[in-house]
Structure formats: structure tokens, C-alpha cells
ZAMARGU-4260 file (C-alpha; in steps of 0.2 Angstrom, whole numbers, plus 5000, padded with zeros to 4 digits):
<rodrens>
0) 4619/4924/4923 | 4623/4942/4922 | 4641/4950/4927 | 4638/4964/4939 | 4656/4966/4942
5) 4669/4955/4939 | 4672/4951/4959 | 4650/4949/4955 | 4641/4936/4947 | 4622/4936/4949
10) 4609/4922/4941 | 4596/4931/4952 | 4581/4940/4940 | 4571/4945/4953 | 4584/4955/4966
15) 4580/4974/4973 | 4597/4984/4974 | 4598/4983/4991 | 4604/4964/4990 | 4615/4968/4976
20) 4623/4982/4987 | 4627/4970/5001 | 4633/4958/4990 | 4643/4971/4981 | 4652/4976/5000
25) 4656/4956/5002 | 4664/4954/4988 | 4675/4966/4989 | 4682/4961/5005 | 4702/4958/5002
30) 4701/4939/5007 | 4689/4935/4993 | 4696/4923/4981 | 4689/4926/4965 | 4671/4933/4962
35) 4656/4932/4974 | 4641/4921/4966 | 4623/4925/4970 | 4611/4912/4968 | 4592/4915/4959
40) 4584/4913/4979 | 4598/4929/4984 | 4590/4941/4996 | 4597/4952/5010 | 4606/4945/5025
45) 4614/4947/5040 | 4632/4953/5033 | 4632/4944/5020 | 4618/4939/5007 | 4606/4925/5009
50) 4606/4913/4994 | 4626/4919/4990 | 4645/4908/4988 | 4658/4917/4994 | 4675/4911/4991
55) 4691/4913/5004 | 4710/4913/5004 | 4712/4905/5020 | 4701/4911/5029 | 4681/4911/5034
60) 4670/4923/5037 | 4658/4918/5052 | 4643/4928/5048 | 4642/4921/5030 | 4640/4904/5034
65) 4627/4906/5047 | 4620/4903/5064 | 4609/4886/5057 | 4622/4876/5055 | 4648/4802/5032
70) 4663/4793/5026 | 4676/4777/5024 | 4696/4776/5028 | 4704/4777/5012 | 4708/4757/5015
75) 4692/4750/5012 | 4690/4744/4996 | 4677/4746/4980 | 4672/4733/4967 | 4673/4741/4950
80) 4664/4735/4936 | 4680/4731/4927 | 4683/4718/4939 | 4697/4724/4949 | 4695/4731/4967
85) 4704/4750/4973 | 4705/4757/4988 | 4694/4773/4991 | 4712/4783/4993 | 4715/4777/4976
90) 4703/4782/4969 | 4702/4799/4974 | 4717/4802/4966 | 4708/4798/4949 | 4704/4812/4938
95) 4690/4803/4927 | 4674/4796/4934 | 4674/4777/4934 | 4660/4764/4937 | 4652/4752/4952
100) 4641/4743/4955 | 4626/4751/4960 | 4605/4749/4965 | 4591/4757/4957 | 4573/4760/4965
105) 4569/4745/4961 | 4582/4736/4970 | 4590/4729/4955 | 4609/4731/4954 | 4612/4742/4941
110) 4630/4751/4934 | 4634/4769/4944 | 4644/4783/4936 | 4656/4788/4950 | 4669/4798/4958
115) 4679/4798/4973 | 4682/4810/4986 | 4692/4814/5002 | 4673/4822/5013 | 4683/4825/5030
120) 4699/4827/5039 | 4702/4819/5059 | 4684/4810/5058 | 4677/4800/5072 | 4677/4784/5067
125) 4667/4766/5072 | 4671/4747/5066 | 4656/4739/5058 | 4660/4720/5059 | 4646/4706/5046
130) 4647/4690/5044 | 4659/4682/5035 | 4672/4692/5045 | 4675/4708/5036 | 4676/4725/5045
135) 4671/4742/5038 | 4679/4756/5047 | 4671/4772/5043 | 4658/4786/5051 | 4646/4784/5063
140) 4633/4794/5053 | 4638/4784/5036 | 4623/4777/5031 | 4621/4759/5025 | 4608/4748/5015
145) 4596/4737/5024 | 4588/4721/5016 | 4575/4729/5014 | 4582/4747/5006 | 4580/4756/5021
150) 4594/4764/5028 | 4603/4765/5044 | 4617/4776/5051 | 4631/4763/5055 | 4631/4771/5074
155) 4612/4762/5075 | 4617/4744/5067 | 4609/4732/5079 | 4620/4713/5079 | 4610/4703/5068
160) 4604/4717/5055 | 4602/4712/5037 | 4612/4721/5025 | 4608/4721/5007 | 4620/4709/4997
165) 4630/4710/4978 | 4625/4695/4974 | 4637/4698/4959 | 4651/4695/4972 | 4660/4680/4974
170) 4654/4665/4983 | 4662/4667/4999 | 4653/4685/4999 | 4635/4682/4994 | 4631/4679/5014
175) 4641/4692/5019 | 4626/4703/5025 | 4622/4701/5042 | 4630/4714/5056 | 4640/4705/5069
180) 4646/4720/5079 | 4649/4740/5080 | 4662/4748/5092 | 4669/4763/5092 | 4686/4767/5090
185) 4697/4775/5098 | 4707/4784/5083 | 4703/4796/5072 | 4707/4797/5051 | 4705/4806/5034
190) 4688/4799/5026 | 4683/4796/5009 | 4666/4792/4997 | 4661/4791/4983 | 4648/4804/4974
195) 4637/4791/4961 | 4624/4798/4950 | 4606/4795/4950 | 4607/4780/4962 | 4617/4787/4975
200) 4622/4772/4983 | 4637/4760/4980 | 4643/4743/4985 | 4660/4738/4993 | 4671/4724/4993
205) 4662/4717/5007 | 4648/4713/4998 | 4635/4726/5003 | 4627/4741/4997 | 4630/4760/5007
210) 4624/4776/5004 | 4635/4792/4998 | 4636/4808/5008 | 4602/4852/5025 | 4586/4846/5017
215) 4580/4826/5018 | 4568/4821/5004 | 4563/4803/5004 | 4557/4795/4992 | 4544/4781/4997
220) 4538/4764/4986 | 4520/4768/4984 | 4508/4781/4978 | 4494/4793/4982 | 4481/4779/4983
225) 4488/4772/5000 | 4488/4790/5009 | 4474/4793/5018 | 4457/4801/5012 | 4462/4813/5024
230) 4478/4821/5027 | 4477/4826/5044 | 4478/4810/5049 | 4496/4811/5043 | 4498/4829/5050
235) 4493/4824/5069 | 4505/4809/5068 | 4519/4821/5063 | 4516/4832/5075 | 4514/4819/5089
240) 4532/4813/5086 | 4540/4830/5081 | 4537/4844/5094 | 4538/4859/5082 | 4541/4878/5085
245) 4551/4888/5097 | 4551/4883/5114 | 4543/4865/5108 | 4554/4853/5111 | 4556/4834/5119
250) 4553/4833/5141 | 4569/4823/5141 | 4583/4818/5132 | 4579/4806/5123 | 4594/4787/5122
255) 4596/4792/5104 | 4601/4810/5111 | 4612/4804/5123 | 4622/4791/5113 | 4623/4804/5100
260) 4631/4818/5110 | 4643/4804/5119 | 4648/4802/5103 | 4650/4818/5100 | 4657/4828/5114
265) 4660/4846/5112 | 4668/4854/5126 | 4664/4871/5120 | 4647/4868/5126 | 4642/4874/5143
270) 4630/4863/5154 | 4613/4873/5149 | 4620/4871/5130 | 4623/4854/5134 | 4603/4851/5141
275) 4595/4859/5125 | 4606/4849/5113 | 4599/4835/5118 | 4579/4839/5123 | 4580/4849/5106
280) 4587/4833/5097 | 4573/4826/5086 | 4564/4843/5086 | 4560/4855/5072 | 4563/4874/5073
285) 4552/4888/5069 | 4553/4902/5052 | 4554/4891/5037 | 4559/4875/5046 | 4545/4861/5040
290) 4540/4844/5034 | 4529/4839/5018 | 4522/4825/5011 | 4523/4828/4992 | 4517/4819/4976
295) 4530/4818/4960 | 4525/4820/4944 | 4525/4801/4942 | 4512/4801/4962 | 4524/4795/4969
300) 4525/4798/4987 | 4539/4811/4994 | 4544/4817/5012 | 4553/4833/5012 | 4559/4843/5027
305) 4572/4858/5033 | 4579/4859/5049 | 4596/4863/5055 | 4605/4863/5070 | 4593/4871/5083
310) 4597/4883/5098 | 4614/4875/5101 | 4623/4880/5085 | 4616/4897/5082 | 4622/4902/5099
315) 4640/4893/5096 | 4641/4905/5078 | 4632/4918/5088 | 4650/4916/5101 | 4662/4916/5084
320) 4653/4930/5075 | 4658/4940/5090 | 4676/4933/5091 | 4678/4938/5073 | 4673/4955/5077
325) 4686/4958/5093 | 4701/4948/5082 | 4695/4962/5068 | 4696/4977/5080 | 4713/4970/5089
330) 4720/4967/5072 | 4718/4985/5067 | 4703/4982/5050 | 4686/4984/5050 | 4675/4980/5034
335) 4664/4992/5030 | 4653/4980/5037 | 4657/4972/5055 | 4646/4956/5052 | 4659/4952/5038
340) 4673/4951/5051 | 4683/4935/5048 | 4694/4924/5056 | 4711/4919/5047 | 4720/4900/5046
345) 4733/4896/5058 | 4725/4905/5072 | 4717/4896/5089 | 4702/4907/5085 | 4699/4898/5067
350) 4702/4880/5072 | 4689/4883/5086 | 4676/4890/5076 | 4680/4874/5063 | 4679/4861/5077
355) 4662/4869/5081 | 4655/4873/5063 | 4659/4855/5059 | 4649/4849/5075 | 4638/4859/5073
360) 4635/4851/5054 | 4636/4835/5061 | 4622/4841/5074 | 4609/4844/5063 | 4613/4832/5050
365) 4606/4820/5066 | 4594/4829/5071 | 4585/4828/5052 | 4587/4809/5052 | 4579/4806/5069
370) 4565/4818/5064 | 4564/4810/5048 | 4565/4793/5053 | 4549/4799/5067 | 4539/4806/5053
375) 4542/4792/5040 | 4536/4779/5052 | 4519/4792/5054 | 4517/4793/5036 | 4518/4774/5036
380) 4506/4770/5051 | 4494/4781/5038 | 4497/4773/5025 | 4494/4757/5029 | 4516/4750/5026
385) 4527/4754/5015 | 4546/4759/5015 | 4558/4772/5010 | 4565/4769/4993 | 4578/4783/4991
390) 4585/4797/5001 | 4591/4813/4995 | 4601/4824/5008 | 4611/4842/5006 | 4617/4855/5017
395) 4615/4873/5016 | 4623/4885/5026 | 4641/4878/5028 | 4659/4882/5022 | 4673/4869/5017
400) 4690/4868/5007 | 4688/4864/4989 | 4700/4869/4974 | 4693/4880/4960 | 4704/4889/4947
405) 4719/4878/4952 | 4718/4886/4969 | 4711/4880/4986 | 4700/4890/4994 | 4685/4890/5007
410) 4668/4890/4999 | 4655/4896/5011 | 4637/4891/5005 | 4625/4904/5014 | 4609/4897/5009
415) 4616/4889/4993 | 4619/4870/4990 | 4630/4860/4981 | 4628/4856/4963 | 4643/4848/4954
420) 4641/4836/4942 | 4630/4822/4949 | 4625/4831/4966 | 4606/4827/4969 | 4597/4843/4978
425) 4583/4847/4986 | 4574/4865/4981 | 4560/4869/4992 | 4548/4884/4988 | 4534/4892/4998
430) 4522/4881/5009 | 4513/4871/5003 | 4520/4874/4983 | 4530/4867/4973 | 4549/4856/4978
435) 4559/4850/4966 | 4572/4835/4967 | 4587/4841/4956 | 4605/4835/4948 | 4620/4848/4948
440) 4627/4851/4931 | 4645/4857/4941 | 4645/4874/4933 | 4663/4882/4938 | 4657/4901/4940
445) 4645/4897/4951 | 4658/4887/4961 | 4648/4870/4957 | 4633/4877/4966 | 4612/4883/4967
450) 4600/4888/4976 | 4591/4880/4992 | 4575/4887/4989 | 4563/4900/4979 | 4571/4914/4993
455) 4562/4927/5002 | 4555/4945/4994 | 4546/4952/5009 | 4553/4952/5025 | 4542/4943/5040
460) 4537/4960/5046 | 4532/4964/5028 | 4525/4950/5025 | 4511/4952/5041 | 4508/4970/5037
465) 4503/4968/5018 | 4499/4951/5017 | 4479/4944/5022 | 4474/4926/5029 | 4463/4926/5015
470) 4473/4926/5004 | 4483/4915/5014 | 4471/4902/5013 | 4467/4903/4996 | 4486/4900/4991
475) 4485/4885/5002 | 4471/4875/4991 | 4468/4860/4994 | 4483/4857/5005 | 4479/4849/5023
480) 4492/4863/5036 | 4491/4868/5051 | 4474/4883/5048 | 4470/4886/5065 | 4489/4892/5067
485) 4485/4903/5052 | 4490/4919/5061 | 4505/4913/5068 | 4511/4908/5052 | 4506/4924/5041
490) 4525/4929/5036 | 4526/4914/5028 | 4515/4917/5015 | 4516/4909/5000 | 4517/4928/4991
495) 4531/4931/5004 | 4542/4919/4994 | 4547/4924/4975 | 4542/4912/4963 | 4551/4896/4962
500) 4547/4891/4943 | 4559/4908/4937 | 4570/4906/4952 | 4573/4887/4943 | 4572/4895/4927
505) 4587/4906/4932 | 4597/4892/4938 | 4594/4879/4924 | 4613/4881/4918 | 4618/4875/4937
510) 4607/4859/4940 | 4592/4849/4930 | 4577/4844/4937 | 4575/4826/4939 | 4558/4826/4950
515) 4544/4839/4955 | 4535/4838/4967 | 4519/4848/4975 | 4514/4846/4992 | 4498/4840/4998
520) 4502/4841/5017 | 4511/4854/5027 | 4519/4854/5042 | 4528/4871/5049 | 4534/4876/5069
525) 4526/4892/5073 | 4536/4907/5082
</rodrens>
């Protein structure tokens, strides 16, 4: 990490000045909050710089955290491996990480390093009701454990599901694992989870196991010798149950789209908003939006993908970004760049943009897992069975309150994700390359984050000029993509993207690789 001022930090080695000058205008910008942090990935944005984490007094900057935009009550209780039992509200208040009971890839139950935290203020909220009798209040998009070690969004339980069990529970609890009812309430609270290292699942008092809560990689419980011979065979099925690409998207709504958005009404949405929401729920946007199926360095398989929150939240930040620019203009300032424009706390203008940033978050976290869930079952007709063993999941391109210095502040992560101590990421690079499945190391002048990717150094248009589909095909290999799309998908040319082994070389005092991963089928929707 280099200084380059003190209001800028830089871990970037390969950076042209142009991206350091933009940065450099962010930065200093009178609401930031200490220094602005570019990530190895950095390269020039829109306002503000791609791959950078911008801190803010009490205030956000619309621009910065883009146009691609799951929890307990603090009631419910944890088993700790001390033997007592605390509320999740407790133990948030607890400086010191503690330890549960947790479940490995092998499905035995194993101890977890944990801590607790409060994830989301007024959340939407369901009752899951098992057998036995107790109730789990929490969100609808909290994912829990099946028998099986699949996972399911508490919003899909079905009556009847099985659950996976703690059989280290008492008696009256080792049956406990079989969903009796799911209705949703009609209030709304503050919402806690718990962060657990390297298994990143955790069991409550209830007696069942539920995951803690961007990219989806999924890890699955077999290797390379069940995928097929021929790996268009996997591609096709993708493709059949994924429309991919811009202007590709489902007929109709689909019932998964429906009950999502009645669960999630936004009444800033106009009716044609409203329509594409839910056709384009399930789909996967264009640029560097794909799927992969990737081998570990251990062969086993991966499913890796990036989407966001389609045509619906870039239009609602599209709608804000202006706002910010007419509240800048009324309120007498103008930043030397008018993308930069922000909006302060305590206004109507900020807690509208919040209400639809946080929907739109919620969006595409939704639209990943129904795209995942389409493709996993693809890969799996394939393959001849198998099941996901582990998920890993991170969002990029989002802004929340988090205290650092003894301060709170906003930290906007504009394509950065993440990475304090624990946090499991996903680190894409160029199609068809290499992915790699890290843990954060929580380094504090980087504001506990890292990159979301190797990060572009040619522009698309660049990129088509200079670039050949010879070369194109040649960086491929031996991966089965898309060919006869080659054209279409020049700009993202594997030479387009810097290389990801220096960007992770850059960043190995923010997180630690755990898995890596090279692709040996690409998926991408073309523009």
C-alpha cells in the first residue's frame, strides 16, 4: 500500500494517472471521513473510481455506489459451546469473538469462531414455525440448512421441509427439524447474525443449522470426473434456464417473481418498472455479468456468477444520481465533479434514495439465487446428482453505516467487497481465467475491505479496436464459451482485464486465499 496523499491510500500497482486523478477529486470532497482507499482492481469510473471505499459523514454519494445495485430479531437465541445460550442482541454487544457450534463440508458439526452483528435496521420480517413448536422470526431471504446441506431462503420453506438437526442438543430438540409453517408478519425490527469463519453456517437454539449473510460461488460435493466429457452440455442447460444478455429476459413473470415483489413492494416503482422487475427476475445482465463452472485446486467442482440488480436499479440510481445533482445546485455547491453530488442525512431525498438502494440490494441478492438455484440444477442434470456443499455470497457496489476510527460513518464499496476478519469473498478475473474464494484479514486502512475482481485496463471500446478474435480464442484454451458469440463479446477480452495474480499480490495484506479456482466453462450475456 502506497500513501498517495494522506486523504489517499492506493494498493493498486498497475493504475494510469488518470484513475489516481479522479480518485484524488473524491477524496477531497468536504464530507469524506478520513482517507479515500483504492483497491488493486481501481480503474476510472463514472464520478468516482471503480474498485475504490469511500467513507462519509453522514451523508452518501449516489454515483459512488452505483447503478447495479438476511437476519434474526435480536430475541432468538444461540447455543454457545460453553454451554449457556445468549440472545443475538447479546451478543452483539460483545467485543471478543466467541464460539458455536458449527458444520463443516462434510457435514459433521464442528466448533465455529464467531461474532455478532446488528445487519439491518426496520427489516421485513417472517415467522418460520418446526416442529417441536418453536418459532424463528427473522428475514425472508435468511437462508437456512436443509437435511440434505442445501439451502433455502426462509420465504421458500415448504411445511414438511427437513431441516438439519444439532444433534448435540437436548432430547426434546434432536426432532426439532421439520418446518411446520411460514407467514409473514406484519411488523418490522432491527436484525442480527452472526459472521462464523470458514463454515459460515451456525446453529440455534432451535436445534438447526442457518447460514450467515454480489457474487454466488457454490461449492458442490463432487469432482471433475462426474462433469461431462463435454462441457456444452452444461453451457446449453445454463442457457436454457438463464435468458442472458440485454433485452433477454423471461416472457412472464415468473410465481417466484411475483411472490418476491409482494414481498417486497416498492412504491417508487412505476408500472413499466414494475413489469421488467419481474420478467427480468432470474435473468443475467450483459458487460461482465456471467456464470462459470470452475475446478479448485483440490477438483472440486465450483459455480461462480455476477449479476446485480438489472434494468430496475440502475434506473432507480439513475433517478437519485440526478436528485443529488438538483439538491447540489439548490444548496449553492458544486464538486468539481457533478457525478460526485451527494445527498445529506435527515433530508426526504436521503431516506428515499436509502429505502431504494436497500431494495435494490435486496433485488439482486434474489435475482442471483434464483439464477443460481436454475444453473445448479443444470449443472447437476449434467452431471449425473449431486448437491451444493457450501455457498459463498458478497455484494459489491453498496454503501452502509459502520464505525471506523471511533467514528460512524457510510462506507460506500464501489466495486470493492467486504473483507474483515472472517469475511469469505469471491474474486473473479477475466473469462474464462482464474477465481479465487478468499478470507478477509479486516485490515482497518482499507476500511476492512478488497477487491471484487482483477478490474479493467482497456475500455470496451479499446478493447474492440486493439484486441483480435484470435487472440481471443487462444486466451480461451481449452475452456468450452460461447465462440460463435466471439464478436459480440470481444471487449471482454481476457487482455482487457489486468492480471489478477498481481492484483491478489497487491492485496495479500487485506484477505488470504483459501480456494483457487480456473474456469472450465463460461457463460457471459452479450450486449
Amino acid at each position: 500500500m502506497e500513501k498517495l496523499s494522506d486523504k489517499l491510500y492506493n494498493w493498486a500497482s498497475e493504475i494510469d494517472e488518470v484513475t489516481k486523478h479522479q480518485a484524488f477529486v473524491t477524496s477531497k470532497l468536504p464530507i469524506i471521513a478520513g482517507h479515500v482507499a483504492l483497491m488493486p482492481d481501481a480503474h476510472l469510473g463514472i464520478g468516482a473510481t471503480i474498485g475504490s471505499v469511500i467513507p462519509t459523514k453522514s451523508s452518501i454519494i449516489p454515483s459512488a455506489v452505483g447503478v447495479d445495485l438476511g437476519c434474526f430479531v435480536g430475541d432468538i437465541k444461540v447455543p454457545l459451546l460453553d454451554g449457556s445460550q445468549q440472545t443475538l442482541r447479546d451478543l452483539a454487544e460483545r467485543i471478543d469473538p466467541f464460539w458455536v457450534y458449527s458444520m463443516d463440508s462434510s457435514l459433521k458439526i464442528v466448533p465455529g469462531r464467531a461474532v455478532a452483528k446488528r445487519t439491518r435496521t426496520n427489516a421485513d420480517l417472517v415467522s418460520v414455525v418446526i416442529s417441536g413448536g418453536d418459532e424463528i422470526v427473522c428475514t425472508p431471504d435468511h437462508l437456512f440448512m436443509l437435511s440434505n446441506g442445501a439451502y433455502k431462503e426462509a420465504k421458500d420453506l415448504r411445511f414438511n421441509d427437513s431441516l438439519m438437526p444439532l444433534w448435540h442438543m437436548k432430547d426434546e430438540h434432536t426432532n426439532n427439524h421439520k418446518v411446520i409453517s411460514v407467514h409473514v408478519l406484519d411488523r418490522k425490527e432491527d436484525v442480527f447474525c452472526l459472521e462464523v469463519e470458514e463454515h459460515h453456517n451456525f446453529a440455534l437454539a432451535a436445534g438447526i443449522f442457518v447460514h450467515n449473510c454480489g457474487m454466488i460461488a457454490v461449492q458442490m460435493n463432487f469432482k471433475s470426473n462426474r462433469l461431462p466429457e463435454d462441457g456444452n452440455k452444461i453451457l446449453s442447460g445454463i442457457q436454457a434456464v438463464v435468458p442472458a444478455g440485454l433485452g433477454k429476459w423471461h416472457g412472464t413473470a415468473s410465481s417466484e417473481a411475483d411472490s418476491w415483489l409482494r414481498r417486497h413492494p416498492n412504491p417508487t416503482l412505476t408500472s413499466d418498472q414494475e413489469k421488467k422487475c419481474l420478467v427480468q427476475f432470474g435473468t443475467l445482465g450483459s458487460g461482465n455479468h456471467f456464470f462459470e463452472v470452475c475446478l479448485d485446486q483440490d477438483d472440486q467442482v465450483w459455480v461462480v456468477m455476477h449479476s446485480g440488480s438489472r434494468g430496475v436499479g440502475n434506473q432507480l440510481a439513475m433517478g437519485h444520481i440526478k436528485v443529488a445533482k438538483a439538491v447540489a445546485k439548490l444548496g449553492g455547491y458544486s464538486p468539481e465533479d457533478p457525478e460526485l453530488a451527494w445527498l445529506q442525512e435527515n433530508t426526504p431525498e436521503f431516506d428515499a434514495y436509502i429505502r431504494d438502494m436497500q431494495w435494490a440490494q435486496d433485488y439482486a441478492m434474489a435475482n442471483r439465487h434464483q439464477m443460481m438455484e436454475a444453473a445448479l440444477g443444470a449443472v447437476v442434470n449434467a452431471s449425473g446428482g449431486g448437491i451444493p456443499s457450501r455457498w459463498v455470497n458478497c455484494h459489491h457496489n453498496f454503501a452502509q453505516k459502520e464505525v471506523h476510527g471511533g467514528q460512524e460513518v457510510w462506507v460506500t464499496r464501489k466495486g470493492a467487497i467486504k473483507a474483515d476478519v472472517g469475511d469469505e469473498g469471491v474474486i473473479p478475473g477475466s473469462m474464462g481465467g482464474k477465481s479465487y474464494i478468499v478470507r478477509g484479514l479486516g485490515n482497518t486502512d482499507s476500511y476492512t475491505s478488497c477487491s471484487h475482481g482483477a478490474g479493467r485496463k482497456m475500455s470496451r471500446t479499446q478493447a474492440k479496436k486493439t484486441l483480435s478474435l484470435e487472440s481471443f480464442h487462444e486466451r480461451m484454451g481449452s475452456t468450452t464459451w460461447q465462440r460463435g458469440m466471439d464478436e459480440a463479446l470481444l471487449d471482454e477480452h481476457p487482455d482487457s482485464y489486468k492480471d489478477l495474480d498481481q492484483v491478489m499480490d497487491d492485496q495479500k495484506d487485506l484477505v488470504e486465499i483459501t480456494h483457487s479456482l480456473h474456469a472450465v466453462v463460461n457463460m457471459k450475456g452479450t450486449s
